[in-house]
C-alpha positions in Angstrom: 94.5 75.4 31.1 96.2 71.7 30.2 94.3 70.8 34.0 91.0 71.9 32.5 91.6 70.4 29.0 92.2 66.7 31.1 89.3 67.4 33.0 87.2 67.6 29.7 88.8 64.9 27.8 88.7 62.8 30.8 84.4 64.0 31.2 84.1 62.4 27.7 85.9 59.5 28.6 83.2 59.0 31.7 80.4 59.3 30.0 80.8 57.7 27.1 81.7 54.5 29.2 79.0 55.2 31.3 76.5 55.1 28.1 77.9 52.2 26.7 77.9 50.2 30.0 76.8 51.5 32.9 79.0 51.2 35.1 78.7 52.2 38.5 82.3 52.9 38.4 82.2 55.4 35.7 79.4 57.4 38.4 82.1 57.1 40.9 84.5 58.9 39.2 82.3 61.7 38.0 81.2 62.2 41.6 85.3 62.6 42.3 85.1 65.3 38.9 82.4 67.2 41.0 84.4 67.4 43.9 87.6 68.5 42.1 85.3 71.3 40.1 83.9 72.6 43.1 87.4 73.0 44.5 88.3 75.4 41.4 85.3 77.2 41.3 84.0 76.0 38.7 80.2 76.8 38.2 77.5 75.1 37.2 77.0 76.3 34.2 80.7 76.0 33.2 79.7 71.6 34.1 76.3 71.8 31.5 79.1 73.6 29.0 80.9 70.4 29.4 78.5 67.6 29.1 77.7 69.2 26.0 80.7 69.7 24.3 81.3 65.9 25.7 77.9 64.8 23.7 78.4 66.7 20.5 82.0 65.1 20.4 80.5 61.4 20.8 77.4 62.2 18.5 77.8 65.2 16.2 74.4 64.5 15.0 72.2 65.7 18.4 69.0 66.7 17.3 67.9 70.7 17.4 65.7 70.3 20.2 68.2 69.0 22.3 70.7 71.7 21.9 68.0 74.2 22.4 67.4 72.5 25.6 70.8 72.7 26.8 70.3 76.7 26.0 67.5 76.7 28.4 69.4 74.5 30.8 72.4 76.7 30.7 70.4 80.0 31.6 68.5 78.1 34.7 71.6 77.6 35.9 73.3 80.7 35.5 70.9 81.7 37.6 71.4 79.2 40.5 74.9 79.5 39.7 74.9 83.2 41.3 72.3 82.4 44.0 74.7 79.5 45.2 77.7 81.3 45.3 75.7 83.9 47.3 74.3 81.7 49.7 78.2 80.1 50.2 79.4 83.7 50.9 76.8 83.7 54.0 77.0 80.7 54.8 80.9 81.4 55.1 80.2 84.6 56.8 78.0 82.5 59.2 80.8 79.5 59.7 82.7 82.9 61.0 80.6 84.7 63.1 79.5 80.9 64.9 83.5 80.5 65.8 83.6 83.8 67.2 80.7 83.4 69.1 81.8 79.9 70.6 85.2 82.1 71.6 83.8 84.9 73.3 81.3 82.2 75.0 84.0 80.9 76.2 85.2 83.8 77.2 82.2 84.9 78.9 82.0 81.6 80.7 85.3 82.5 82.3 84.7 86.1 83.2 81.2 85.6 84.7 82.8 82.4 86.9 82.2 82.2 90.7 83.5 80.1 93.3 80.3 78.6 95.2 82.1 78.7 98.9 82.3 76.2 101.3 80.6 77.2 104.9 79.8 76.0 107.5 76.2 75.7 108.8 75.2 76.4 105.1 74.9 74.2 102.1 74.6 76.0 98.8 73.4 74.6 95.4 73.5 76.6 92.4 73.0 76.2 88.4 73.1 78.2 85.5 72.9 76.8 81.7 71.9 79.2 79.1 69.6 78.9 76.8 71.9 79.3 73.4 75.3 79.8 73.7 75.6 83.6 75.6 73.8 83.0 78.9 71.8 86.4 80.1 71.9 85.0 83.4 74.0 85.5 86.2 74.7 84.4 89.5 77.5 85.3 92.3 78.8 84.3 95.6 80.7 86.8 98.2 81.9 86.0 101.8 82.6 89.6 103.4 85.1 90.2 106.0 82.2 89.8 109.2 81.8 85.9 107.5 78.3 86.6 105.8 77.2 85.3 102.5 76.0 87.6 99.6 74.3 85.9 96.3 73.1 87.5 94.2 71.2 86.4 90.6 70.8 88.7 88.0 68.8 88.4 84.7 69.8 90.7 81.8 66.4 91.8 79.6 67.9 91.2 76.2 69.5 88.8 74.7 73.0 87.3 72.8 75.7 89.4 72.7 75.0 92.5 74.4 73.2 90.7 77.0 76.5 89.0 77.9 78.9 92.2 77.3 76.4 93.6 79.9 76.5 90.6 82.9 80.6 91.4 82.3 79.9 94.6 83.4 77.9 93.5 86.4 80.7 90.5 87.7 83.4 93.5 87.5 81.3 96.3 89.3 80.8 94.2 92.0 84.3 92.0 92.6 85.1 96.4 92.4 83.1 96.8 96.0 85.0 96.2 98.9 85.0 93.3 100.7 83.6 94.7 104.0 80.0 94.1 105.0 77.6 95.4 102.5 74.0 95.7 103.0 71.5 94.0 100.1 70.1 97.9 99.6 73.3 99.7 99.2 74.6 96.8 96.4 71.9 97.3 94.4 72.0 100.9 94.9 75.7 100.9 93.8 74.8 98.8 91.0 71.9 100.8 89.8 74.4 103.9 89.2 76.8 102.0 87.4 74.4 100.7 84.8 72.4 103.7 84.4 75.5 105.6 83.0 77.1 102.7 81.4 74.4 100.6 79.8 72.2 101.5 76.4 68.5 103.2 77.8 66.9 100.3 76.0 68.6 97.3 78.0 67.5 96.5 81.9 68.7 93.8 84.3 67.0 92.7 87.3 68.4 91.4 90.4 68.0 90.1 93.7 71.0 90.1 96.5 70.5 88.5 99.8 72.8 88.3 102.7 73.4 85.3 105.2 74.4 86.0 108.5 76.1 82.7 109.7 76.5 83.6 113.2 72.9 85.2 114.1 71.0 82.9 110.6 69.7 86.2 109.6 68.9 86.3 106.0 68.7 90.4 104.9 67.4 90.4 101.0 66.4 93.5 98.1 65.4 92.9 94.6 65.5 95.3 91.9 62.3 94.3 90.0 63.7 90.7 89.8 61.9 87.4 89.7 60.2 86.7 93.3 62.3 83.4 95.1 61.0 81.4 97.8 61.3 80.5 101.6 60.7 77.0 102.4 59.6 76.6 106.2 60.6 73.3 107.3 58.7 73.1 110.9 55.4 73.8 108.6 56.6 72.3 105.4 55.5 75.3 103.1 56.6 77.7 101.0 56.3 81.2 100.8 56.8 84.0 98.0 59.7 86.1 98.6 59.4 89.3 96.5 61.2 92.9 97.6 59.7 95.8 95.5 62.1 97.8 93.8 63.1 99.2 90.3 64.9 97.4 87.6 68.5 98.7 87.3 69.5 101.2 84.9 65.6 102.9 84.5 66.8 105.7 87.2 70.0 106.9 88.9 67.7 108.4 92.0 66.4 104.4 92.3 66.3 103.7 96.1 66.0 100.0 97.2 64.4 98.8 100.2 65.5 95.6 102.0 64.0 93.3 104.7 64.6 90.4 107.2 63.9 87.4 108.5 65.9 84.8 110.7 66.0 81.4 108.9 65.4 78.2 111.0 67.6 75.3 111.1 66.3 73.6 108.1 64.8 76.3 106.3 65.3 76.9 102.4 65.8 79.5 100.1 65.3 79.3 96.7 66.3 82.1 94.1 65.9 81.5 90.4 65.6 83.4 87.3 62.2 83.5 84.8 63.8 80.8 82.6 62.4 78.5 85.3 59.4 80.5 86.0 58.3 80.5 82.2 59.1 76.5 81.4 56.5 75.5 79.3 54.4 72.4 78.8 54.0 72.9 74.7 52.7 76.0 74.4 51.7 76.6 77.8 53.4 77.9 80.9 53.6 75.9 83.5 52.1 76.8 87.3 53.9 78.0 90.2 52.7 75.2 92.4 54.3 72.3 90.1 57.8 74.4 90.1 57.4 73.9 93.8 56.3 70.7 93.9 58.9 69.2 92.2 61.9 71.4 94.6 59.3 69.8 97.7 59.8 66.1 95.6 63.9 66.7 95.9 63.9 68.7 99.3 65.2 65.8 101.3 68.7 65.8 98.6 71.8 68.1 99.0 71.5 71.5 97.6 73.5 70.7 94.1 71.3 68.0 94.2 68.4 69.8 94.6 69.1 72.3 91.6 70.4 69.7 89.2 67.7 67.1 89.8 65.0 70.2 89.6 66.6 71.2 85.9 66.9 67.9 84.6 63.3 67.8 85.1 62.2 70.6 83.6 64.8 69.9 80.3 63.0 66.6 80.0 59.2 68.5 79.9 60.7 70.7 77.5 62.3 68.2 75.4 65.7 69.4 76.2 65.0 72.5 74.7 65.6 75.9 76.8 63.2 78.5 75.6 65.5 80.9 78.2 68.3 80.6 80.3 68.0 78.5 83.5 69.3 79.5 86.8 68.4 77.9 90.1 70.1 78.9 93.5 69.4 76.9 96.8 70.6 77.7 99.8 70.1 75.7 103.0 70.6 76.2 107.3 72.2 73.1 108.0 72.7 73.8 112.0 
């Protein structure tokens, strides 16, 4: 009570000098009375109470209709009073929910981790950045026991939250499958099990696995209604559509997944990406197929992680460093 009886007398103080002379100082110091009233809680309303009681102190004789205007004042901002301390509630509540997002970001960042391996005949490029701060996306690397490469890239339909508790699921089914040689059909089989019974009948992923033979540069590959990649073919300097029909995980448990072949020449590209590459845009519009593989063709001559980084930085510069989607690009290359 004698901290709020200071705070008045020392009000008056302020504005009286600052009516008498106005000094700048005096407009200091009741921008430091602000602060310190905002720290207590002290509403708006509570202030106009004050400059009032200040004024009728240093002249008794206000007129009528400036008293009534302080009435009409006072109920304005009774009324902004309430909606402020509503909005600080949310935007508290907010402040909250942000941190706990950055931490299980964070999190998921860690959990959905792969090591992009080192082998030899093969160089691999691969980059994910998500869109907001839960990325969607998801992208693996597995050497089996025979030496062969699986990657696969995943894109969850849905976003945020249970997007990301649902690529968690994914990284842990699969480091679950053993080790030994798996074919491309049989992952996604397996996979297609686990998140029929696990995941809500309203959220789909899509996927493609492929599977690099080093010793024979075969290259066996399935999708499950993911986004088509492409085969570059160095000896004619084209590319070609790669596409494998099959159902999105999680619509049926009886899903059966076909899967094909071809031997890759020393050379020879593959390309596997998600639909946040797909579905840039140029303003409003999308942008075509043939620029997306103009602009690998531009790069082709570059490492891999070259490749995929110089490729994105392109693409965040048409879309003014904003990401409509999340962003995942995987090259992989026959060196020998």
């Amino acid at each position: 009570m004698n901290t709020l009886k200071l705070d008045l007398e020392n009000y008056r103080h302020l504005l009286d000098e600052y009516i008498r002379t106005k000094d700048e100082r005096a407009l200091y110091q009741a921008e430091q009375f602000s602060k310190q009233s905002m720290q207590q809680n002290i509403s708006p309303e509570e202030i106009i109470n004050v400059h009032l009681r200040s004024l009728q102190e240093l002249y008794p004789e206000l007129p009528d209709y400036i008293l009534d205007s302080f009435d009409f004042l006072m109920e304005t901002m009774m009324s902004y009073g309430l909606a402020y301390q509503e909005f600080q509630a949310l935007r508290e509540k907010q402040l909250e929910l942000k941190s706990e997002i950055a931490v299980a970001a964070n999190m998921q960042k860690t959990l959905l981790s792969t090591v992009k391996p080192e082998m030899e005949g093969v160089d691999i490029g691969a980059l994910s950045v998500p869109a907001r701060q839960m990325n969607g996306d998801y992208h693996h690397f597995v050497v089996d026991d025979e030496g062969s490469l699986g990657v696969a890239v995943a894109d969850v339909i849905g976003k945020g939250v249970p997007a990301a508790l649902c690529m968690s699921m994914i990284k842990y089914a699969m480091d679950s499958f053993p080790e030994m040689r798996m074919d491309p059909k049989y992952i996604l089989g397996s996979l297609n099990r686990v998140v029929e019974r696990n995941v809500d009948s309203n959220m789909f992923i899509t996927m493609m696995y492929c599977m690099y033979n080093t010793e024979s540069s075969t290259l066996t590959y399935a999708s499950a209604g993911h986004e088509p990649g492409f085969y570059y073919h160095k000896e004619k300097d084209e590319f070609e559509e790669i596409s494998a029909p099959g159902l999105v995980l999680g619509v049926s448990a009886d899903a059966m997944y076909e899967q094909y072949e071809r031997k890759m020449d020393k050379g020879d590209m593959l390309v596997l990406l998600t639909d946040g590459v797909t579905e840039c845009r140029k303003g409003d519009d999308f942008i075509e197929q043939e620029e997306i593989l103009e602009v690998i063709r531009e790069y082709k001559h570059l490492s891999s992680q070259e490749i995929v980084e110089s490729v994105y930085k392109y693409f965040e510069r048409l879309q003014d460093f904003q990401l409509r989607d999340d962003f995942t690009l995987i090259v992989l290359k026959r060196d020998v």
